[in-house]
C-alpha positions as CSV (number, residue, x, y, z in Angstrom):
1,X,0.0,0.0,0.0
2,X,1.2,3.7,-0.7
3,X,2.0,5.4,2.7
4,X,-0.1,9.0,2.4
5,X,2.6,11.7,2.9
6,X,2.7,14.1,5.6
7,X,0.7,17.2,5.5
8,X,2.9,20.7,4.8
9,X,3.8,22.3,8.1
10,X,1.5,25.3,7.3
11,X,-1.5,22.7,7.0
12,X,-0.6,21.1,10.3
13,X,-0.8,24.4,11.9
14,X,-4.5,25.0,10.6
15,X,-5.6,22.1,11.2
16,X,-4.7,22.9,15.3
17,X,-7.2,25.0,17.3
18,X,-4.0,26.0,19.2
19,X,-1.8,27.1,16.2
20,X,-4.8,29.2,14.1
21,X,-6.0,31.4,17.0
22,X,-1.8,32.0,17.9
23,X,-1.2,33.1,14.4
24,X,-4.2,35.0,14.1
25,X,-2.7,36.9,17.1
26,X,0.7,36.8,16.0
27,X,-0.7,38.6,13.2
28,X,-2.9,41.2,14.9
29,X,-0.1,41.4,17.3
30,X,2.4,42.4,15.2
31,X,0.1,44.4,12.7
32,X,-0.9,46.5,16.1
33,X,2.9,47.0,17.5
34,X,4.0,47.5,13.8
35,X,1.6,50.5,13.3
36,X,1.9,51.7,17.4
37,X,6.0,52.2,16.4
38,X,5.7,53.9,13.3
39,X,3.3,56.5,15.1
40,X,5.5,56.8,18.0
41,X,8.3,57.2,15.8
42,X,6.4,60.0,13.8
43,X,5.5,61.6,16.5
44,X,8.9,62.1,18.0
45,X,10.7,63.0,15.1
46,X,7.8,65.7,14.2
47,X,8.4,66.8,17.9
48,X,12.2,66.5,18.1
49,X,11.9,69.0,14.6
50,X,9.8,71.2,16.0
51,X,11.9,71.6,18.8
52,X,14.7,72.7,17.2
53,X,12.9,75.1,14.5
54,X,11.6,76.5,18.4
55,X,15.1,76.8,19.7
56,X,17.0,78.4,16.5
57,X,13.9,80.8,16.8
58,X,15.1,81.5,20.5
59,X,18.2,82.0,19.3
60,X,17.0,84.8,16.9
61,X,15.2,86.5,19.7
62,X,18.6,86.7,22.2
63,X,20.4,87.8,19.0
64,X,17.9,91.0,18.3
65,X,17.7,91.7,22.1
66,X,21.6,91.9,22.2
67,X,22.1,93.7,19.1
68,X,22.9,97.5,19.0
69,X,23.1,98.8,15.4
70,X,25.4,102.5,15.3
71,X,23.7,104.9,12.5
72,X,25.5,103.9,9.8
73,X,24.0,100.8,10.3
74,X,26.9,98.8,11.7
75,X,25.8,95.9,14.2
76,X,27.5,95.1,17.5
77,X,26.3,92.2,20.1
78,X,26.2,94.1,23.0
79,X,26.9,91.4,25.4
80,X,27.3,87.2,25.6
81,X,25.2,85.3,23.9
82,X,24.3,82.8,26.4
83,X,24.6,79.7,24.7
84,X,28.4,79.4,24.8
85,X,28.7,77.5,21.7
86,X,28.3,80.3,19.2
87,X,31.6,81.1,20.6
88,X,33.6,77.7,19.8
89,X,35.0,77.0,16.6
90,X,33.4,74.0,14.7
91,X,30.7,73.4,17.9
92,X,27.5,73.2,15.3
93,X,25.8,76.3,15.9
94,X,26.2,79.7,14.0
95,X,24.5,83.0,13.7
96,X,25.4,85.7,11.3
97,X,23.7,89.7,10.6
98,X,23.9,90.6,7.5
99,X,22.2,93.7,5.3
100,X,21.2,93.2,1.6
101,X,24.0,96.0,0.4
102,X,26.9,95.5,2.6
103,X,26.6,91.9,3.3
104,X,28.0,90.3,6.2
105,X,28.0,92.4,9.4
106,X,28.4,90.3,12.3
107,X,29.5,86.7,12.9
108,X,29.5,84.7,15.7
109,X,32.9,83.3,16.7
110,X,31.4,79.9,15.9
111,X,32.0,80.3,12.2
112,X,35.8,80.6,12.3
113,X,36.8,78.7,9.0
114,X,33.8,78.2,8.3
115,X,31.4,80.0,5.3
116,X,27.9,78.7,5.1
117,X,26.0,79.9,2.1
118,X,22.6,81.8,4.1
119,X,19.3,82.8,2.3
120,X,19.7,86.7,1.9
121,X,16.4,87.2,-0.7
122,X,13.8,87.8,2.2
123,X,11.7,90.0,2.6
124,X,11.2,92.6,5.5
125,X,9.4,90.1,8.5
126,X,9.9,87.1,6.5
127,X,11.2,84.4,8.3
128,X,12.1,80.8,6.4
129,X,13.7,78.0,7.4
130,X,16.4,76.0,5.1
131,X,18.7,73.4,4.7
132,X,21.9,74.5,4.3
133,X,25.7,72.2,4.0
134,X,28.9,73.1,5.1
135,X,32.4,72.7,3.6
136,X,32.6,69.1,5.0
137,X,29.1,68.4,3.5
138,X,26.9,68.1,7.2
139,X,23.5,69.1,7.0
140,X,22.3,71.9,8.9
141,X,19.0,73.3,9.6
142,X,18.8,77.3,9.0
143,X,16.4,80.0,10.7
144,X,16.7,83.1,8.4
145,X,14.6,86.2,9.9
146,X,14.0,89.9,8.0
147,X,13.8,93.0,9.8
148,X,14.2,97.0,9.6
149,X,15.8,98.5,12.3
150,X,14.7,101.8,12.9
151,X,17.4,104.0,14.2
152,X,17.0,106.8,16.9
153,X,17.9,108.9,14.5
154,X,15.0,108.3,12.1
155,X,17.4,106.2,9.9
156,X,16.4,102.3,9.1
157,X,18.3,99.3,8.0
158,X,17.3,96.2,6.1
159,X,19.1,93.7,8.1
160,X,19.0,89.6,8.4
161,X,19.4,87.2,11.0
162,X,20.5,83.9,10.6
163,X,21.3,81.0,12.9
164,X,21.9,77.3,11.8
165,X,22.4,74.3,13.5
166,X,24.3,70.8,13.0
167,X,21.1,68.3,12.2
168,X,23.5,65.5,13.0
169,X,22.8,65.2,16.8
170,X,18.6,65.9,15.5
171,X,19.3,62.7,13.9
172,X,21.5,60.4,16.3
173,X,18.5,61.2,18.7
174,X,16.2,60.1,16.0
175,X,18.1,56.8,16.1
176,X,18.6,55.9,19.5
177,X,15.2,56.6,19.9
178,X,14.0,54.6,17.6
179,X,16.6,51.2,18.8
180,X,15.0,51.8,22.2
181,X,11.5,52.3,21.1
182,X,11.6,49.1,18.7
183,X,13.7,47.0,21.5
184,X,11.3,47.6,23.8
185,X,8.3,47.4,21.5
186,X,9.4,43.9,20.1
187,X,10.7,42.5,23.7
188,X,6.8,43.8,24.9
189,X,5.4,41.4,21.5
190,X,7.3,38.6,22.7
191,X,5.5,39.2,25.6
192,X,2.1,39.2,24.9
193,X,2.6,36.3,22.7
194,X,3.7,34.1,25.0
195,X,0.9,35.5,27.6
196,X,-1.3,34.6,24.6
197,X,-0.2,31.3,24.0
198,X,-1.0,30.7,27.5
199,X,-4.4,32.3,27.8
200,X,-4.9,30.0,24.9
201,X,-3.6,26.9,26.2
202,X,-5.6,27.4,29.1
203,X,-8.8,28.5,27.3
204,X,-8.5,25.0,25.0
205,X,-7.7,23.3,28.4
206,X,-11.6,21.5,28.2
207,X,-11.0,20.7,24.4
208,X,-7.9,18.8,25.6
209,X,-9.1,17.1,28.4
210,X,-12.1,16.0,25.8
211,X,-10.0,14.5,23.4
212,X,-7.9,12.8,26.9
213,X,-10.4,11.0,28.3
214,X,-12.2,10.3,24.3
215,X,-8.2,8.4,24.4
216,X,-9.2,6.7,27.6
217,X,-12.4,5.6,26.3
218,X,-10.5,4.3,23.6
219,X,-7.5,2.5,25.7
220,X,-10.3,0.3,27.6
221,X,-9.4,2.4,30.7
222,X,-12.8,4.8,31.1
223,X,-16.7,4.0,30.1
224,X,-17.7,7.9,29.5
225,X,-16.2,10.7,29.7
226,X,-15.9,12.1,33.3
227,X,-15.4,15.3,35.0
228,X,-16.7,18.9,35.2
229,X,-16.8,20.8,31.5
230,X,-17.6,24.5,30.7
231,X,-20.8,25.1,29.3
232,X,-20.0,25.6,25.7
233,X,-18.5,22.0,25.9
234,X,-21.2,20.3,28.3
235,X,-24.1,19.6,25.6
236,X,-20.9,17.9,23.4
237,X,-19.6,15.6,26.5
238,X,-23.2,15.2,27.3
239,X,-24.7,13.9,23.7
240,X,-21.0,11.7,23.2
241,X,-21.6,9.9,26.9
242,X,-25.3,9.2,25.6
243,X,-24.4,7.9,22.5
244,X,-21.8,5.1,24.4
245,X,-24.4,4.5,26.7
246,X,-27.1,3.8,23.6
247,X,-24.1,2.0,21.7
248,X,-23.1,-0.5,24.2
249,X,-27.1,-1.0,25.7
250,X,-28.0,-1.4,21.7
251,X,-25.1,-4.1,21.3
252,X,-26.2,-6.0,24.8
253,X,-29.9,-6.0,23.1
254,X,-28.6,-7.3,20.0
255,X,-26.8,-10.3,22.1
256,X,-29.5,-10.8,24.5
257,X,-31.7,-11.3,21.4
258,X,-29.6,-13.4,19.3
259,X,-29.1,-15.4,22.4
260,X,-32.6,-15.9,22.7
261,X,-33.0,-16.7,19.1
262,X,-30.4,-19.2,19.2
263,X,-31.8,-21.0,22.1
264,X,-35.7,-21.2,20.6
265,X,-34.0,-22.8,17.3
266,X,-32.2,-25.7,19.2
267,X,-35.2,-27.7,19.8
268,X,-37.1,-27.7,16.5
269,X,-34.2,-28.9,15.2
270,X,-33.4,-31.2,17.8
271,X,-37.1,-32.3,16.9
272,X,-36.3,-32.6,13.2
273,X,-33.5,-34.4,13.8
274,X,-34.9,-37.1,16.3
275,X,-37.4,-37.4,12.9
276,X,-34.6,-39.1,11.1
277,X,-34.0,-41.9,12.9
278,X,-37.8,-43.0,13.0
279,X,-37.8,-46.7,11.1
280,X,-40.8,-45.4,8.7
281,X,-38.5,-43.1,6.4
282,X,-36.3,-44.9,4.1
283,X,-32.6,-44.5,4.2
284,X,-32.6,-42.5,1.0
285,X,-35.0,-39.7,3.3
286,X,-33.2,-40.2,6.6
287,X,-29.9,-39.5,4.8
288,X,-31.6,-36.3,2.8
289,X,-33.2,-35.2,6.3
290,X,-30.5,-35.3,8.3
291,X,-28.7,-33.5,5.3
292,X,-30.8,-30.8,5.4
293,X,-30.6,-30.3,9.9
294,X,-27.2,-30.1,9.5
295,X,-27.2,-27.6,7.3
296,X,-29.7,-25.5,8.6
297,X,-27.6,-25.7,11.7
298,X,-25.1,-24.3,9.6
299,X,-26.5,-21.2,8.4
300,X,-28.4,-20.5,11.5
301,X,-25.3,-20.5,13.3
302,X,-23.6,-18.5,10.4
303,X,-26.7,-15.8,10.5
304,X,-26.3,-16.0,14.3
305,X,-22.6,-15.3,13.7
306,X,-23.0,-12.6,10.9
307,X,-25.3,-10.7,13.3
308,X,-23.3,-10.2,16.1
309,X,-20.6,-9.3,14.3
310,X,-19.9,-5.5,16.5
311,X,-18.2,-4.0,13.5
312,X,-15.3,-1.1,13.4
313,X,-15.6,1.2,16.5
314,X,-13.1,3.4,17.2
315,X,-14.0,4.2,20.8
316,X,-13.2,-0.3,21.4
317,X,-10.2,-0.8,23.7
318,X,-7.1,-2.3,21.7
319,X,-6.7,-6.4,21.9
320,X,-3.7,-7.8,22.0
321,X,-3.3,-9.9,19.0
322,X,-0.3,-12.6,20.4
323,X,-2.6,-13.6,23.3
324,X,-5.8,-14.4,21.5
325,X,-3.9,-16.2,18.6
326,X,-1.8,-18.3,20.8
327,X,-5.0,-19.6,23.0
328,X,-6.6,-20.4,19.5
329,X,-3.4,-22.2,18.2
330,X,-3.5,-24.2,21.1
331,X,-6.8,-25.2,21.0
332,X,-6.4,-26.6,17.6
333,X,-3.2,-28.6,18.2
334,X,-5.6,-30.6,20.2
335,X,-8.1,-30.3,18.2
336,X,-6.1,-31.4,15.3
337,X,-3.5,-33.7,17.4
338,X,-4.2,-36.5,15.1
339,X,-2.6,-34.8,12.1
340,X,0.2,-33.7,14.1
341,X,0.8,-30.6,12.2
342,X,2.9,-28.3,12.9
343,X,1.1,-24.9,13.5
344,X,3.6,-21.7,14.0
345,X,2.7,-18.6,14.8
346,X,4.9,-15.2,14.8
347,X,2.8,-12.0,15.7
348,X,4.6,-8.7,16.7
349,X,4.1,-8.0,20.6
350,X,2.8,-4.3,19.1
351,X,-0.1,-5.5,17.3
352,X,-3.0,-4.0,18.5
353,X,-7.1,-5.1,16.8
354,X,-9.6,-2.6,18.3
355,X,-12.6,-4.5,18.2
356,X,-14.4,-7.2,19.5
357,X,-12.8,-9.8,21.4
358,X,-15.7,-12.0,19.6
359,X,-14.7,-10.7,15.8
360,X,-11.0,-11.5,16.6
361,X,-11.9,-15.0,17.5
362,X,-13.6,-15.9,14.3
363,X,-11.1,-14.0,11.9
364,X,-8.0,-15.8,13.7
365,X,-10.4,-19.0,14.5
366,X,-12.0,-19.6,11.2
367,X,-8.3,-18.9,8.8
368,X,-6.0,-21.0,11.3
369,X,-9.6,-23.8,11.5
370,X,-9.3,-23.9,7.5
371,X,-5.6,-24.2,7.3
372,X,-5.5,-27.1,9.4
373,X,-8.5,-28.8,7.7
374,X,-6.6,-28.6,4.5
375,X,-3.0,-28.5,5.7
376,X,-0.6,-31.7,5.1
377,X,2.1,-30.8,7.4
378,X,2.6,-27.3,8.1
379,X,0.4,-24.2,9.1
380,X,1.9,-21.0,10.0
381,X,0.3,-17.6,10.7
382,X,1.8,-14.5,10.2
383,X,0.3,-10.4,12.4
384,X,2.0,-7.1,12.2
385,X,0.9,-3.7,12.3
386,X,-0.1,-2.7,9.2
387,X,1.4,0.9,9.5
388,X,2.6,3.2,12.2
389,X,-0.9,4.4,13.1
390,X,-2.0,0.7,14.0
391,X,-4.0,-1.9,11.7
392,X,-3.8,-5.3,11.5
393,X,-2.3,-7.3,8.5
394,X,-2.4,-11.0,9.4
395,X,-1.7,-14.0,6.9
396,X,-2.3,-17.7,6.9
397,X,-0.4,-20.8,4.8
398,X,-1.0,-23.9,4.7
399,X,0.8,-26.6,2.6
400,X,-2.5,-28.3,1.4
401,X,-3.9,-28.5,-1.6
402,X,-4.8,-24.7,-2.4
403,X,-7.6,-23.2,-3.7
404,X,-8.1,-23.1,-7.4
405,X,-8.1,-18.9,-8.9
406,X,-11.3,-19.4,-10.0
407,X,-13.1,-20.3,-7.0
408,X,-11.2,-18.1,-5.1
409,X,-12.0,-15.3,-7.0
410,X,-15.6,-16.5,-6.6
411,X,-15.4,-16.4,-3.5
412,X,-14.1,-12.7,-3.4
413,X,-16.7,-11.3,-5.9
414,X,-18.9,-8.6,-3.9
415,X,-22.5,-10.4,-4.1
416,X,-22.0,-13.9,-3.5
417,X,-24.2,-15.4,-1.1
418,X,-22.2,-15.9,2.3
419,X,-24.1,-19.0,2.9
420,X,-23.0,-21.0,-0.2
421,X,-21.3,-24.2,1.4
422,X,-18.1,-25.1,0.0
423,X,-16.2,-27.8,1.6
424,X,-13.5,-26.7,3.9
425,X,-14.1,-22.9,2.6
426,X,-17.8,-22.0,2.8
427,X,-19.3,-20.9,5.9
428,X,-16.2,-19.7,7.9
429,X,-14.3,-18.0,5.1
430,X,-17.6,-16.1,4.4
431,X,-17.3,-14.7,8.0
432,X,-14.0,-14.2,7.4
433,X,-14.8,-11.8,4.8
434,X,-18.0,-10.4,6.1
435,X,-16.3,-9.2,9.2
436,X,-13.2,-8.0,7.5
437,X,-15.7,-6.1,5.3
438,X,-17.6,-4.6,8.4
439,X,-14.4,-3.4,9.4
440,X,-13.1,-1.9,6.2
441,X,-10.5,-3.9,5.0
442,X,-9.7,-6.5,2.1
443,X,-8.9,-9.9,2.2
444,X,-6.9,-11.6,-0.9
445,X,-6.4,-15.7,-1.7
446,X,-3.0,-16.9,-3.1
447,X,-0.9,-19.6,-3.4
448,X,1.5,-19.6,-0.1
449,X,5.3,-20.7,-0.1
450,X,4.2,-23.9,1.8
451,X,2.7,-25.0,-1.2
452,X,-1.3,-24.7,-0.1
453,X,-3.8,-21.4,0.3
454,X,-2.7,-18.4,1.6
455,X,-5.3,-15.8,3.1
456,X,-4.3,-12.4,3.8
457,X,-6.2,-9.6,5.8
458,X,-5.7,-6.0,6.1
459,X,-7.7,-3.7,8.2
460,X,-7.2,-0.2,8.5
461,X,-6.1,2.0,11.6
């Protein structure tokens, strides 16, 4: 048989309570912390920017309130600025005065060896902010504010402000906030999905302890399924336990029944066969009667048989195969002790038929029975697991005279009747196959390596 292969990882995972409702967090999860950094993130470079526009505009302010500007419209910073780092050389902030007709009027001492290339088109009370380079090529962010300064002696002058500032520490604080804000952002996902996976674990807790005790039910080891469940789950535990309690009182009617049945039959026939030995019938119709009792023993029993057959059920506990073979093998060494055939069996310790301890017996019972009938010298009989999942395969030789292909696929063919007698292969290989049939599987006739019939059976896991 082709082994089905395993289902894709991804398919696994749907198919599991437990893995769709994590990834459907996972996704919300990281759909809601993905869009919760970028708006952080926004937000704090929009307020870091506007921070610095604010401070370069502070800067303009403390430069007009220190400035003095002599009538001829030279301007002098009356006293410190007080940030001291338009003093140092190369420190990253500058401011500059300068008047559209004699350019440049005052520098801070920030800008030694340095020459920065300021907007000087604005108008009077424009103010405009730009992004400006220096010789080395860093980026800097440039306030430039108009005025007219309107001297005491009724003289005015078109003058500029300007102050810039290095946009390089802007953006290192940019950065390291944004390693700290997505550090902390993924180590808080990791977080709330593993306090999701257990809010989930713990929310499918009654699903598990279902399917549990369902596997208890199914090891022999529990007769319903016990406990206290949540509500959702209670009308589920509540119809399963009903339908074990209506499956195994329906099977004990069926029994009970059959039992009965099988007892009201035994004496009409025991009447019809006292009839054949009354001296009025000749031999021809004692012979013909006595025909005829035995072989509606035969299919009463077989009908008996056929009808009690339990059938698949996957809530039976497991049998172990070895033990019921080996009483069965015993029996029919004695049974068969005149022949003094040598019956072998090899079963693997692991091979499990979850049944009917009843439908066991007659599969094992009626091949090995038939095997021996027809067997010389030799019977053996052969059960494994027919994959990993369970199943039985079991297969019994003989080294007698084998059954012809024809009647064996006669045999086989779906409609025969089960109760056509044929000698040594009628009425029990018909069980055979009706109960190997009841529990989905297929049985094939061959020629074994003894020499004689070989019968194979596979049921499915």
């Amino acid at each position: 048989m082709r082994a089905a292969g395993k289902p894709a990882g991804g398919i696994r995972l749907m198919r599991s309570l437990h893995g769709r409702l994590l990834l459907a967090a996972s996704i919300v999860l990281t759909a809601f912390i993905s869009i919760t950094g970028f708006s952080l993130d926004r937000a704090f470079r929009q307020s870091a920017e506007t921070a610095l526009r604010d401070r370069l505009q502070g800067h303009i302010y403390a430069l007009l309130a220190a400035s003095e500007v002599s009538p001829d419209g030279r301007v002098r910073i009356a006293r410190s600025l007080a940030d001291p780092r338009f003093s140092t050389p190369g420190s990253g902030l500058y401011a500059q005065v300068t008047s559209a007709t004699e350019g440049e009027l005052w520098q801070s001492g920030s800008h030694l060896g340095q020459q920065l290339a300021y907007a000087d088109d604005l108008a009077a009370g424009e103010r405009r902010y730009t992004s400006i380079t220096t010789d080395d090529g860093s980026a800097l962010l440039e306030l430039s504010f108009a005025i007219v300064w309107e001297g005491t002696t009724g003289t005015s002058h078109a003058l500029t402000y300007h102050v810039a500032e290095h946009l390089k520490p802007l953006r290192e604080q940019i950065s390291s906030f944004r390693r700290t804000l997505w550090g902390w952002l993924t180590a808080l996902a990791a977080l709330l999905l593993g306090v999701q996976g257990l809010v989930v674990r713990w929310g499918l807790r009654p699903l598990r302890r279902v399917a549990d005790d369902l596997s208890a039910i199914e090891a022999g080891k529990h007769q319903r399924l016990e406990g206290e469940y949540p509500r959702e789950l209670a009308s589920l535990t509540g119809n399963i336990n009903a339908l074990l309690r209506h499956e195994r009182a329906q099977l004990e009617r069926y029994r009970n029944t059959l039992g009965d049945l099988a007892h009201s039959l035994k004496t009409p026939l025991a009447v019809l066969g006292g009839l054949s030995d009354v001296p009025d019938i000749s031999v021809e119709e004692r012979g013909t009667l006595r025909d005829q009792v035995a072989r509606m023993r035969e299919i009463v029993d077989y009908q008996l048989q056929k009808a009690a057959m339990a059938g698949r059920s996957p809530l039976a506990a497991p049998l172990a195969v070895d033990e019921v073979v080996e009483k069965i093998v015993a029996s029919l060494r004695k049974v068969y002790a005149d022949k003094q055939l040598q019956i072998s069996s090899t079963i693997d310790p692991q091979t499990r038929f979850r049944g009917e301890l009843g439908d066991l017996m007659e599969l094992a019972g009626n091949l090995l029975d038939n095997a021996c009938k027809w067997g010389r010298h030799e019977v053996s009989i052969v059960a494994y697991p027919l994959s990993a999942k369970g199943g039985l395969c079991m297969s019994v030789e003989d080294d007698g005279p084998g059954i012809a292909e024809l009647r064996a696929n006669e045999i086989l063919q779906r409609g025969v009747r089960a109760d056509t007698h044929v000698p040594g292969h009628g009425i029990g290989l018909a069980m055979v196959r009706d109960i190997v049939e009841a529990y989905g599987g297929h049985i094939t006739i061959g020629t074994a390596a003894l020499g004689g019939a070989r019968m194979v059976i596979e049921l499915p896991a």
